[in-house]
C-alpha positions as CSV (number, residue, x, y, z in Angstrom):
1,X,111.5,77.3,29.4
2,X,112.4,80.0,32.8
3,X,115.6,79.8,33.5
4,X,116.1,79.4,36.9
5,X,117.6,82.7,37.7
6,X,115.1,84.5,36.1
7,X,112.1,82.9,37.9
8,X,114.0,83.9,41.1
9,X,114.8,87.8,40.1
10,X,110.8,87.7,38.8
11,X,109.5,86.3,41.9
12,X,111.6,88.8,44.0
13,X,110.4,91.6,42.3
14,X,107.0,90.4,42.8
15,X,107.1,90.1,46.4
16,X,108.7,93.6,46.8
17,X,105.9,95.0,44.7
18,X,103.7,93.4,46.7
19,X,105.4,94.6,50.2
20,X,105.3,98.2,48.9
21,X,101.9,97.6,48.2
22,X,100.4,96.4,51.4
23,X,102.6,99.3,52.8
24,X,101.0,102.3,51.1
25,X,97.3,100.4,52.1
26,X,97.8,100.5,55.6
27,X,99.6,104.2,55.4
28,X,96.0,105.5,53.7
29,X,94.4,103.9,56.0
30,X,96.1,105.3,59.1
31,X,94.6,108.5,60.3
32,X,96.3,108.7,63.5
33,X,97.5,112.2,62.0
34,X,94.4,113.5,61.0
35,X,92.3,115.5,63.3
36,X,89.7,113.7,64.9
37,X,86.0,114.7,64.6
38,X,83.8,113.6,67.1
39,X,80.6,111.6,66.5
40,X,78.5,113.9,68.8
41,X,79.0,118.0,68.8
42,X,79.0,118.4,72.3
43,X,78.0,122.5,72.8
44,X,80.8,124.3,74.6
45,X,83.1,121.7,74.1
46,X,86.3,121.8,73.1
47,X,88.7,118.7,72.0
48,X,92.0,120.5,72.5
49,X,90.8,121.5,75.9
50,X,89.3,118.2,77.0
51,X,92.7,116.3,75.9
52,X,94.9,118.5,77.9
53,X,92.0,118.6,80.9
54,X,92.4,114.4,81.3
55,X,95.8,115.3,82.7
56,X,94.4,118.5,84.7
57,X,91.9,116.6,86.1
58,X,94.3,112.6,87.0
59,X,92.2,110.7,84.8
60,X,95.9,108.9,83.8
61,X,96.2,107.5,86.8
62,X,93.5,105.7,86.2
63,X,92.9,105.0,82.5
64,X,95.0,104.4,79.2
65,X,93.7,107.8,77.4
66,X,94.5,107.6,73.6
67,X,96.4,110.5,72.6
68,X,97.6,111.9,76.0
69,X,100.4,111.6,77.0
70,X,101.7,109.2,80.0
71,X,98.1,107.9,80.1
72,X,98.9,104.3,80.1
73,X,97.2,103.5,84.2
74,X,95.1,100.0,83.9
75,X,92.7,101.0,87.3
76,X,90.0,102.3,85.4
77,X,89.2,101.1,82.2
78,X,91.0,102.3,79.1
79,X,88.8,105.0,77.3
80,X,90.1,103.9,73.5
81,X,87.1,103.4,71.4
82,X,84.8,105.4,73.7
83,X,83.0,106.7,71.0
84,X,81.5,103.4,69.7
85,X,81.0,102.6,73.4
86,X,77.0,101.5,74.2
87,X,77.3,102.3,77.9
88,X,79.2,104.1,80.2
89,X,80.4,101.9,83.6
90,X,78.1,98.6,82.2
91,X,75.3,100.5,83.5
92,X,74.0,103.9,81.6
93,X,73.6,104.5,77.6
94,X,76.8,106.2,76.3
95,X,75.3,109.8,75.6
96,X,76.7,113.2,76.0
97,X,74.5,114.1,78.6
98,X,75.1,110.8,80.8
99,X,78.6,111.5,80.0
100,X,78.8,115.0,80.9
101,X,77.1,113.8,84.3
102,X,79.5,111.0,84.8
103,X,82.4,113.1,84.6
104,X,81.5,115.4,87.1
105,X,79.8,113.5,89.7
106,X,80.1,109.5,88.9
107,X,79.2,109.0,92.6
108,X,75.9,110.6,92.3
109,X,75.2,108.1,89.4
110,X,76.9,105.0,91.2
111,X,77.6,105.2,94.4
112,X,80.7,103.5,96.1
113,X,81.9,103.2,92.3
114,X,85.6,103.1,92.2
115,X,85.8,106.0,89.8
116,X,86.1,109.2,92.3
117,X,84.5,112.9,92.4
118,X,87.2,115.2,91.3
119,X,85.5,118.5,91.0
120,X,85.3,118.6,87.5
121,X,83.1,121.8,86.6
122,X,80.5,121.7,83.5
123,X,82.9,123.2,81.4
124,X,86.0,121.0,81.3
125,X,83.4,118.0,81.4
126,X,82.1,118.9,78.3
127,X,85.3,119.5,77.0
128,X,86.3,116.3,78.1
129,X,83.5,114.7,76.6
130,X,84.3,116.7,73.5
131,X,87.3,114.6,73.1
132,X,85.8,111.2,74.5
133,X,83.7,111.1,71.8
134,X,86.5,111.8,69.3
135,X,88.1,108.4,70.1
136,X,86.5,106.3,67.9
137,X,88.6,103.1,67.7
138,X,90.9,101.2,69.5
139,X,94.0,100.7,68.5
140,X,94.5,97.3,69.4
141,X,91.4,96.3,67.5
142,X,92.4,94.8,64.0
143,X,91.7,97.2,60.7
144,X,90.0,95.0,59.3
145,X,87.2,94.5,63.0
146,X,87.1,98.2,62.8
147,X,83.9,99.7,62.1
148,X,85.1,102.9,59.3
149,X,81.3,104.1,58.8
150,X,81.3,107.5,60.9
């Protein structure tokens, strides 16, 4: 027979194993360090450029923005998981091209929308885009929802 204080070290030890475990699954599973790689090679565009252009540009006033900083707003809608997005403001299919257009001119797509004209040029919109499309999950979305296949 187990003596008593044996079954209570053993079942410690188990349940720190097990903690240690479940700790190094979800730290290979994390790749909030890793560099991102967009699901669409958007020509001309540059990540780097398009994260740094969000600020540029005041889309954090508006929207929580993954990865930049301060971009936390809740007037637009947040852009986490943009990447696995179908459609861009409920209304057009979530491609590079309608995103490209969106960003520069979102009135010209939907007028009186509340997301405003800010002179964004073609180049910083596919920049933009460039990163958009790198944001492929959200984080508030369990692991085990998420979607891993691109």
């Amino acid at each position: 027979m187990i003596k008593r204080e044996t079954f209570k070290q053993s079942w410690k030890q188990t349940l720190v194993l097990l903690a240690l475990l479940a700790c190094l699954a979800l730290a290979s599973g994390c790749n909030g360090l890793a560099e991102p790689k967009p699901i669409y090679d958007i020509p001309g565009g540059d990540m780097d450029r398009g994260r740094q252009a969000m600020t540029e540009y005041g889309c954090t006033a508006c929207h929580t923005i993954p990865g930049v900083t301060r971009a936390d707003a809740t007037v637009g809608p947040p852009l986490t998981g943009w990447a696995k997005r179908a459609s861009i403001a409920g209304e057009f299919p979530n491609t590079p091209e309608n995103l490209i257009a969106w960003i520069q001119d979102p009135q010209a797509m939907n007028p009186g929308s509340i997301m405003p004209d800010v002179g964004v040029p073609d180049a910083v919109a596919r920049d933009m885009s460039a990163y958009l499309y790198s944001l492929k999950w959200n984080p508030a979305e369990p692991p085990w929802r998420r979607n891993e296949k691109w």
